[in-house]
C-alpha positions as CSV (number, residue, x, y, z in Angstrom):
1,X,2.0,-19.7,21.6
2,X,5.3,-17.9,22.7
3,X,5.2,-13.8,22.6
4,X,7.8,-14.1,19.4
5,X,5.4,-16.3,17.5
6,X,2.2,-14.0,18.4
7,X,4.1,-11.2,17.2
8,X,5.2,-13.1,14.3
9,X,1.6,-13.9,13.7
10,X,0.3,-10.4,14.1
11,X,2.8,-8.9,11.2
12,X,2.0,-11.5,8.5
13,X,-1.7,-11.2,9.2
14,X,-1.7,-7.3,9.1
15,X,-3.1,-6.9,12.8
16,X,-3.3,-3.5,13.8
17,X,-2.9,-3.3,17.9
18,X,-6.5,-2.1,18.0
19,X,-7.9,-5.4,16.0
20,X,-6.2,-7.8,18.2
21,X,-7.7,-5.8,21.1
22,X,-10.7,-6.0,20.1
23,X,-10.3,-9.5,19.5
24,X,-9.1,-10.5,23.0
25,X,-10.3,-8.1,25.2
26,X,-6.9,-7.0,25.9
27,X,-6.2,-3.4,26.6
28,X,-4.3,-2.0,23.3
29,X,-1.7,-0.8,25.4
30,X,-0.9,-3.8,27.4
31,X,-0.7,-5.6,23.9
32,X,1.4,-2.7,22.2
33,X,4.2,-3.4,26.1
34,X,3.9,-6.9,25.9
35,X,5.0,-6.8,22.3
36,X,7.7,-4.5,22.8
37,X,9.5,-6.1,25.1
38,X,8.4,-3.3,27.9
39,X,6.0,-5.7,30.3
40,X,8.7,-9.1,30.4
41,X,6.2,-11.2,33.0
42,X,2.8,-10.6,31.3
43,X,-0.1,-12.7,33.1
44,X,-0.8,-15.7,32.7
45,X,-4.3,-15.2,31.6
46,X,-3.5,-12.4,29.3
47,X,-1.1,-14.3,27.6
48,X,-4.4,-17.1,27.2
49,X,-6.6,-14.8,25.8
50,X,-4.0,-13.4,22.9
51,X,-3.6,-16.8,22.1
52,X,-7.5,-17.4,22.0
53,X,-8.0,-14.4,19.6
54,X,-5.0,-15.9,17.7
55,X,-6.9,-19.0,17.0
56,X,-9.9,-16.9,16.4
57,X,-8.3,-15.4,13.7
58,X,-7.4,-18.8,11.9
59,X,-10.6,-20.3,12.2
60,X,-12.7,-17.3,10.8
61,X,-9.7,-16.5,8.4
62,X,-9.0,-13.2,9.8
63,X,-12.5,-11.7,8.8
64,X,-14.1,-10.2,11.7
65,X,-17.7,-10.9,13.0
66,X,-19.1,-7.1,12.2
67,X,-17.5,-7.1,9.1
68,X,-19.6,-5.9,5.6
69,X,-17.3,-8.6,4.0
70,X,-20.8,-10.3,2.5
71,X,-21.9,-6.4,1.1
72,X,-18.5,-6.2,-0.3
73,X,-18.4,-9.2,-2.2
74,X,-21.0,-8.6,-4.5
75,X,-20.3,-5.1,-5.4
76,X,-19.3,-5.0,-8.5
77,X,-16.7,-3.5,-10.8
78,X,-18.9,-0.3,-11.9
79,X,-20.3,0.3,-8.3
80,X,-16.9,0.8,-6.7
81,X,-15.5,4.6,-7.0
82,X,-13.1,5.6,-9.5
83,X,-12.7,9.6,-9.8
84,X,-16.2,10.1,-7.5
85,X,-17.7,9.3,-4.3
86,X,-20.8,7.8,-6.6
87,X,-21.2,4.8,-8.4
88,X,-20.8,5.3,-12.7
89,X,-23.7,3.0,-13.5
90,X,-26.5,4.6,-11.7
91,X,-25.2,7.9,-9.7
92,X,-26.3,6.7,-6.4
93,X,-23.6,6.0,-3.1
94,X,-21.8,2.9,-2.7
95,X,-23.0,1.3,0.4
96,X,-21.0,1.4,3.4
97,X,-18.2,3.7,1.9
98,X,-16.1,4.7,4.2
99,X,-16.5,1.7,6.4
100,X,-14.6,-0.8,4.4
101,X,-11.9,-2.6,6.0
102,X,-8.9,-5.2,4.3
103,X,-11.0,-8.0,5.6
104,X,-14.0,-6.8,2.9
105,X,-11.7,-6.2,0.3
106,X,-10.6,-9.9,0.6
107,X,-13.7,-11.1,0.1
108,X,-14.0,-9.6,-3.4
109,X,-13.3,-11.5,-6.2
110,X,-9.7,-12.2,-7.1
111,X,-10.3,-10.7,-10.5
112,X,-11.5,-7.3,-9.0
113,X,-8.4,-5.1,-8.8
114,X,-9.1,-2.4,-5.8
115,X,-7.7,-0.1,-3.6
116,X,-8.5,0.7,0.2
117,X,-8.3,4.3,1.3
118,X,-9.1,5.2,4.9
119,X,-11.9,2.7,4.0
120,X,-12.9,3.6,0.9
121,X,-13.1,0.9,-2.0
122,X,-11.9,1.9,-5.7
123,X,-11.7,-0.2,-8.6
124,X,-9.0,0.5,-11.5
125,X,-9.1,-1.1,-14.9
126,X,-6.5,-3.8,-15.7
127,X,-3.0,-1.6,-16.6
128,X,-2.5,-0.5,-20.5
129,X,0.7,-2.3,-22.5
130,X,3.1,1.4,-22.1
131,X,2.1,1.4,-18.3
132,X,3.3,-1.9,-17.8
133,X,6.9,-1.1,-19.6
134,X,7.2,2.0,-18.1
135,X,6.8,0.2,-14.7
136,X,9.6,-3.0,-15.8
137,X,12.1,-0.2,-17.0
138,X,11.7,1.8,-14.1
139,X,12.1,-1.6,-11.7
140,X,14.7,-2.9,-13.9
141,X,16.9,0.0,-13.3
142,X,16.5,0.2,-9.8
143,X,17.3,-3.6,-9.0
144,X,20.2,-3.5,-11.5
145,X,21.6,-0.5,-9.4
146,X,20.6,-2.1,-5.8
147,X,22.1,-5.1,-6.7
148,X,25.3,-4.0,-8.3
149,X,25.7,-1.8,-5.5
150,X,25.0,-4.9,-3.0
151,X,22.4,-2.9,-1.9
152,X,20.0,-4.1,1.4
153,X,17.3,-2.1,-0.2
154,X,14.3,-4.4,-2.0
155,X,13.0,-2.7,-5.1
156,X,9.3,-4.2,-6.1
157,X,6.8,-4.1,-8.6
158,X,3.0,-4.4,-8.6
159,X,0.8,-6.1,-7.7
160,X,2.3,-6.0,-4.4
161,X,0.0,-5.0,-1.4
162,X,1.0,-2.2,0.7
163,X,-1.0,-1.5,4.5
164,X,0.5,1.8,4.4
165,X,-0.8,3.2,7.9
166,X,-0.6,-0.1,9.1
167,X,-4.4,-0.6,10.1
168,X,-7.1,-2.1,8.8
169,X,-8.6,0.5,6.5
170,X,-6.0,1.7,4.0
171,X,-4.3,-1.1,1.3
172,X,-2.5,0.5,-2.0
173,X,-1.3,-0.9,-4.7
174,X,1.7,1.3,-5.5
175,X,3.5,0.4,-9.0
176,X,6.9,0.3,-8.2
177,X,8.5,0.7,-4.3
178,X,12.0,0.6,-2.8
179,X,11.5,-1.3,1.0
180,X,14.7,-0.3,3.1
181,X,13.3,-1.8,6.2
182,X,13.3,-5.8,5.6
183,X,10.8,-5.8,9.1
184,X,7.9,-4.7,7.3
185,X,7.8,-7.2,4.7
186,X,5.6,-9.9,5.5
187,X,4.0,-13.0,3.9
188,X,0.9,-11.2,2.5
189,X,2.0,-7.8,1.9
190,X,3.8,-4.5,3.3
191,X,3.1,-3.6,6.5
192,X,3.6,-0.2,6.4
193,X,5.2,2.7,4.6
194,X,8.3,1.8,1.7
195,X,11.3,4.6,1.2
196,X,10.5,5.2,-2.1
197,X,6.7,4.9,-4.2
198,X,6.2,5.2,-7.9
199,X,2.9,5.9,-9.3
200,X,1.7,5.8,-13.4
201,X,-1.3,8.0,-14.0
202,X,-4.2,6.4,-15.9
203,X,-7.9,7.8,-16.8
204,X,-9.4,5.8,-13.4
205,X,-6.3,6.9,-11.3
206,X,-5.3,10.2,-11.6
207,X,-7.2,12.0,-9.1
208,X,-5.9,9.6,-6.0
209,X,-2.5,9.7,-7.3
210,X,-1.9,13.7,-7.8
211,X,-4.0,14.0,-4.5
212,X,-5.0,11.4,-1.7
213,X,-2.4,9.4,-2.2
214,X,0.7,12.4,-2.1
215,X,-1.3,13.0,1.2
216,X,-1.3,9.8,2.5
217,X,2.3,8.8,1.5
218,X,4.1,11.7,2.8
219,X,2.0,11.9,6.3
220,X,3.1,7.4,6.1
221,X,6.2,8.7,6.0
222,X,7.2,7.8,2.4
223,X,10.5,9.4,1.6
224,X,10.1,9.9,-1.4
225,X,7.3,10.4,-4.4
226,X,7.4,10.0,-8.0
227,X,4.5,10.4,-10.1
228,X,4.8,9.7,-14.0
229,X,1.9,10.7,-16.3
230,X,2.4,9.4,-19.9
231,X,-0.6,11.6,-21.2
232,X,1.5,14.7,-20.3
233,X,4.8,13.2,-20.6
234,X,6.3,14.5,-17.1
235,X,7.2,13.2,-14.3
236,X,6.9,14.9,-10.9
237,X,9.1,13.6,-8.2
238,X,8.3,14.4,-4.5
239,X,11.5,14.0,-1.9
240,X,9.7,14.7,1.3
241,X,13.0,15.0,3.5
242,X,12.8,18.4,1.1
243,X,11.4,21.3,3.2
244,X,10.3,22.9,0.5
245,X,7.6,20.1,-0.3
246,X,7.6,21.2,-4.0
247,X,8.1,18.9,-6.2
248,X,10.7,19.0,-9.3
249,X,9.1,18.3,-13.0
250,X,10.9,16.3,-15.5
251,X,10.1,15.7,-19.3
252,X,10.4,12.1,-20.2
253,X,13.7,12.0,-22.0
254,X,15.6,13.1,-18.6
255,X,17.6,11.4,-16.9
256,X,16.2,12.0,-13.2
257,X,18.2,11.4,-10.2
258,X,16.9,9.1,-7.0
259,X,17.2,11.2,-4.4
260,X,17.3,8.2,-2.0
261,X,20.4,7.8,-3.5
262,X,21.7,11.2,-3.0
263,X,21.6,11.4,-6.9
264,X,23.8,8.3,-7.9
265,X,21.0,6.4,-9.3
266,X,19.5,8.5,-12.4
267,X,16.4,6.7,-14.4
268,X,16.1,7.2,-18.0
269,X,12.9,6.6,-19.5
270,X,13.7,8.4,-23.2
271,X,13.6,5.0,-24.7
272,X,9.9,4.5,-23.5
273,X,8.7,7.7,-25.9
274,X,7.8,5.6,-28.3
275,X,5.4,3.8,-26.1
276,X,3.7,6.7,-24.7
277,X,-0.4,7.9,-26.0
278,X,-0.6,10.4,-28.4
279,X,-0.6,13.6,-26.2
């Protein structure tokens, strides 16, 4: 394999620098010069053994030898944390929490929706009919803007996998994004953080939207934050190029400006009311 195709390799499988490492008994930092152009005449045998932990990789489909991937797999639905760091059914820990890498969270079952947080699994319940049309209105009038604008921006909508810190123990499922940087789009997923995150608030969710994940997506360096519960009927938006760091609350009939766009793109959600729980 050429250096363009491992590096090609490592983005659509997710690699951190400290995986492939491990992998191929390569010092991280060698990898992380080689990569970036900084060593050009890499040995000859280090070259080998990148390639060797390439092929590794395909052969064991990318799930390490230490991995919990077997523990993971039959967890199920009620044992994985929602609002808690213990399980709903019977009150006890989750096994391993904490520990839990993208490789175990493969290995669930497709029909398991989860999260990965610093290695942490949740589960969330399949979305409700309003969050799903708040989340299509909300993408439709993004694209429609990007793409009468001409825009290089990529608005998306979930499910869409997002390895926010770009290792192998954090992978969100944000609602809608905006991905300015065409780099980190791979294959399987984002790798790493989009410009712009939308989150809806539901009963299993709230918690890790309002908290861990405003942590994690500003210290990613999300730009900017918007957070839209339907049982309060606000909307909190977060612009973290803001020194201030407070965000500004809008009722649902507002028209609220996209500060990515310095304000030219507004989203209206007034129409969606109707849709909205009793509050």
């Amino acid at each position: 394999m050429t250096i363009d195709e491992m590096r090609a390799k490592k983005t659509e499988l997710g690699l951190s620098y400290t995986r492939l490492s491990s992998l191929s008994g390569v010092p991280e930092s060698t990898i992380q010069k080689i990569f970036s152009g900084t060593t050009s005449s890499p040995r000859y045998d280090t070259l080998r053994a990148l390639e060797a932990a390439f092929q590794k990789l395909h052969v064991n489909q990318a799930i390490p030898s230490g991995s919990s991937y077997k523990t993971a797999a039959k967890i199920s639905a009620d044992s994985l944390l929602r609002e808690s760091p213990v399980s709903y059914a019977d009150s006890a820990p989750v096994p391993n929490q904490g520990h839990y890498t993208i490789y175990d969270r493969e290995a669930l079952p497709e029909d398991l929706r989860t999260e990965l947080i610093d290695g942490v699994l949740y589960a969330f319940a399949s979305p409700t009919s309003f969050h799903q049309l708040i989340a299509g209105e909300v993408y439709r009038q993004i694209a429609n803007y990007i793409y009468s604008k001409n825009g290089s921006c990529m608005p998306m909508i979930a499910p869409i996998d997002v390895q926010l810190d770009q290792d192998e123990k954090t992978m969100l499922q944000p609602d809608v994004i905006i991905v300015c940087n065409r780099e980190i789009l791979t294959v399987k997923n984002v790798y790493g953080a989009p410009d712009f995150v939308l989150e809806i608030i539901s009963p299993s969710t709230r918690r890790r939207d309002y908290t861990k994940k405003l942590a994690k997506y500003e210290h990613a360096g999300v730009r900017e934050y918007w957070i839209v519960d339907p049982y309060q009927r606000r909307i909190m938006v977060y612009f973290f190029e803001d020194d201030t760091r407070c965000p500004a609350i809008y009722p649902f009939d507002a028209e609220i400006p996209v500060s990515l766009y310095d304000g030219d793109l507004k989203i209206c959600l007034s129409k969606m009311i109707q849709w909205l729980p009793e509050a």
